[in-house]
N, C-alpha and C positions, 0 to 999 in steps of 0.2 A: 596608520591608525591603530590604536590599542586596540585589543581584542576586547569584545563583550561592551562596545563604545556606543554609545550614538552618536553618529556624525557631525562636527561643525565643520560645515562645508568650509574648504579651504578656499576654493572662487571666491567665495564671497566674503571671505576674508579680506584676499589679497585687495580685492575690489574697496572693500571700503578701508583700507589702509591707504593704497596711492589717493584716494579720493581726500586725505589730511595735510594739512600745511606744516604740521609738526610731524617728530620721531614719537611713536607712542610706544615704546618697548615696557614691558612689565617691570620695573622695579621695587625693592623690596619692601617699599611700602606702600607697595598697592595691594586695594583690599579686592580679597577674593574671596568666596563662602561659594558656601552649599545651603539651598534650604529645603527642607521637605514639606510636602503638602500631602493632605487627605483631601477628596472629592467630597465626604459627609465627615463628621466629627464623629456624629450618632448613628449609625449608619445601623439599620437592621441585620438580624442572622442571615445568611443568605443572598444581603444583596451587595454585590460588586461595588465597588470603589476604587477610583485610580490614585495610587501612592504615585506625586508628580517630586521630582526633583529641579529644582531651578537654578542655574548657577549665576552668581550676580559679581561683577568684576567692571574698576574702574577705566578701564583698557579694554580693545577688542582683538590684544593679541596672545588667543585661545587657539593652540592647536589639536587639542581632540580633550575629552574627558572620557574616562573610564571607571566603571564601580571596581572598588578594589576589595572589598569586604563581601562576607557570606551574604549571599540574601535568602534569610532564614526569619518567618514570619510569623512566633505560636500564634497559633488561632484562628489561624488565616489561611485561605486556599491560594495559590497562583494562578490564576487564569491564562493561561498559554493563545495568546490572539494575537495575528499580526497589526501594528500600527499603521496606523494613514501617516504620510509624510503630509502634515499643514504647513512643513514651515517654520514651528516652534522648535528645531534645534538648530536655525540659524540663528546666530548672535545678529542683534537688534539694539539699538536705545534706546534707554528708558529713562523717566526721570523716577528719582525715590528721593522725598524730602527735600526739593528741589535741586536738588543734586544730579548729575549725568552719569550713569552705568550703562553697561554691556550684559546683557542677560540670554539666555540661551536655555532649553528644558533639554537637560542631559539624561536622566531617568525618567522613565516610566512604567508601572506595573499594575494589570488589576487584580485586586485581592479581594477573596471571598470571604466573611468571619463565619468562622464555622461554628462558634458557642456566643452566648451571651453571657456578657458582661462584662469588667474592665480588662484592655489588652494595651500593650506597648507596640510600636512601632522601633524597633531598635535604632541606633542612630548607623547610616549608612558613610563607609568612606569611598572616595573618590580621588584617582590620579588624575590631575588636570596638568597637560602640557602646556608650556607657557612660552612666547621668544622672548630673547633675549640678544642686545648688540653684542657683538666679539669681532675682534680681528684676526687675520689669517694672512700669512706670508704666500703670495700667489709665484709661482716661477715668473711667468712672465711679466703680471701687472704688479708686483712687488705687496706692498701691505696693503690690502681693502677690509674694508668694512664687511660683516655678514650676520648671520644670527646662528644662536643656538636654541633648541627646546631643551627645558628642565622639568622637572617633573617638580612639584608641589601637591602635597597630601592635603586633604579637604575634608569636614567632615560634616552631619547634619545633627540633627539635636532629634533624639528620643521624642515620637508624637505619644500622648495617653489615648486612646479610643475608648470609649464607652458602646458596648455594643447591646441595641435594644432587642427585645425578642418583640413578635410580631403579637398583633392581635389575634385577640379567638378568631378563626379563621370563618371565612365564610363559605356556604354552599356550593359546592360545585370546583372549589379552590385545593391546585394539586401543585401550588410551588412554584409558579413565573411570578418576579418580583421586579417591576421596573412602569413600563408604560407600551401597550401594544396595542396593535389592531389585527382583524383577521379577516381575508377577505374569499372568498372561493370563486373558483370559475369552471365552465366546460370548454377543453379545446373545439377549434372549430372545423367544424366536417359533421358530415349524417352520422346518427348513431342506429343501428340495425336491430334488429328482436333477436333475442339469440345469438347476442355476438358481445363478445368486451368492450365496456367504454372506459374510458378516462376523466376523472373529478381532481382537481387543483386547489388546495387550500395551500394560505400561504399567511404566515403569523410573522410580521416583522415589530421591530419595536427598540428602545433602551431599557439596558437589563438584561435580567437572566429570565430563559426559555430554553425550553426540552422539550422532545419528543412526548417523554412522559405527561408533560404538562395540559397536552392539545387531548379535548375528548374524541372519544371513536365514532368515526363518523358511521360504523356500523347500526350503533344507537342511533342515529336519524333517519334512517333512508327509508323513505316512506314502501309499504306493502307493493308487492312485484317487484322490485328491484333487491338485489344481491349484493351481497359484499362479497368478493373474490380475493383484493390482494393488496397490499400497501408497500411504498418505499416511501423513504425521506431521505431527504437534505440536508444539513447544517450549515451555518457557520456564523461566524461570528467576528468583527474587527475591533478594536480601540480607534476612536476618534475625539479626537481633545480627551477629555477625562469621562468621557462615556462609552461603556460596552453596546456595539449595536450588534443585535441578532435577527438571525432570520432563518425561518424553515420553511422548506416547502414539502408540504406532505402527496402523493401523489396516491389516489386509489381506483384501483381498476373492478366496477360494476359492472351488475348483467341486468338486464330485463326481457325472458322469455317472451312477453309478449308487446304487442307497439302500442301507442298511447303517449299523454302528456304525464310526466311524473313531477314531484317540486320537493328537494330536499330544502328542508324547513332551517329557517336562520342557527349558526352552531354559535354556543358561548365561549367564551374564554375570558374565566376570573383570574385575574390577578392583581397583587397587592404594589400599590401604587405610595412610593416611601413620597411624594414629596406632596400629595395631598393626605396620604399617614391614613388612609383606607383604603379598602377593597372595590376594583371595579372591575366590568364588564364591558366585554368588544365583541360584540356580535357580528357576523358574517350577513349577506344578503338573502332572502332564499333565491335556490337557484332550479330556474326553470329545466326540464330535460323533455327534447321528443324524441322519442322514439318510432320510426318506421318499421313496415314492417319488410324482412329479412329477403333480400333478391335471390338469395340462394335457394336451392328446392329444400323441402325438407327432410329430415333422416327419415328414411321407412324404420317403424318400428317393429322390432322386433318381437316372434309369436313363439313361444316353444311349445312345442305337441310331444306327448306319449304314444 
């Protein structure tokens, strides 16, 4: 396998090869391409888009593809997320113009446009391994049949993007662009007076989301309860040609004394490119009780002169 490839599974190569009643070896007039694709044309500042590659060939005997060119993208961020294996870099039939090809998604990347307005997609090359019959003088079994792989240069065609800038923003909106929901919980066990608890919010969605993006849950928590301390989580995959993310934010409160407390429903705006406005995902409120503390309590302390 070339380096820097994505895999066409050789199994299932071989598999749907014995499975033909004819020799299907690559010959030189068979057509082979590269095409590239954007996930949006128009795609907002900010919001992620998967550059897909597709290879289309009249044969299925493909033995690996490789990007051979820079991938260098003005205006555009690289999004570093591992891929989901769906399946799309096994070669498959398709029909195109009632025609029979072999098609396969050799590349894939998601890219962020970091300014507005017109940008190029340069055109990407590609070594694509091909077989080929040959003969070979064997010692013992004399001349047989075999194959060789050759290499053939590929190349895709230059996309234009038009990159829109976002609307006047709306209230409360600090930069997640896609589609999410957010929901909170309390782990389960008693929570004590005077002692740390644990609160679970969790922002998953398509699109881009950050930490920066989730308001403080500081700002909600209702009188007698404390904010103490936060971690988070990230991460983030490519699945088909969409970025999923998800964080979970985790924060550790206090409530001095016992009682029923209720952190009030939290917003999260963000701007939603495929109804092309801003919306709102509100969390539930979330009940908390509080007992009171089995431990004895601190003797306070008196200082005298």
């Amino acid at each position: 396998m070339k380096p820097n490839s994505m895999p066409i599974r050789g199994a299932y190569l071989i598999a749907l090869f014995l499975t033909m009643a004819t020799s299907l070896f690559v010959s030189a007039s068979d057509d082979i391409r590269a095409v590239a694709s954007l996930s949006s044309a128009k795609p907002y500042e900010g919001q992620p888009v998967a550059l897909t590659v597709t290879l289309y060939s009249t044969v299925p005997d493909i033995a690996y593809a490789a990007i051979s060119s820079r991938e260098e993208f003005e205006g555009f961020t690289i999004l570093n997320a591992p891929i989901v294996d769906n399946g799309e870099n096994r070669l498959k039939r398709v029909i195109e113009n009632g025609r029979e090809l072999y098609s396969a998604v050799i590349y894939r990347t998601m890219l962020m446009p970091s300014e507005t307005g017109s940008e190029t997609i340069p055109k990407l090359e590609f070594t694509v391994g091909v077989r080929r019959p040959t003969t070979v003088d064997h010692p013992f079994f004399g001349r047989i049949m075999s194959t060789v792989v050759d290499d053939i240069e590929v190349s895709t065609r230059p996309i234009k993007v038009k990159i829109q800038s976002l609307p006047k923003a709306a209230s409360g909106y600090s930069g997640a662009i896609g589609d999410f929901s957010i929901e909170g919980s309390v782990p389960p066990g008693k929570i004590y007076s005077g002692e740390d608890a644990i609160v679970v919010y969790r922002i998953s969605g398509s699109g881009y989301v950050d930490t920066s993006c989730v308001p403080s849950l500081a700002e909600y928590l209702p009188g007698g309860v404390a904010f103490k301390s936060e971690t988070n989580e990230s991460s983030v995959i490519v699945s088909g040609d969409q970025l999923l993310s998800e964080i979970e934010m985790v924060y550790t409160i206090r409530a001095e004394d016992a009682g029923e407390y209720e952190i009030p429903p939290i917003p999260l705006v963000y701007f939603n490119p495929l109804s092309k406005t801003y919306q709102t995902s509100t969390s539930k409120p979330l009940k908390i009780k509080v007992i009171k503390s089995e431990l004895p309590s601190k003797p306070k302390i008196i200082h005298s002169i």
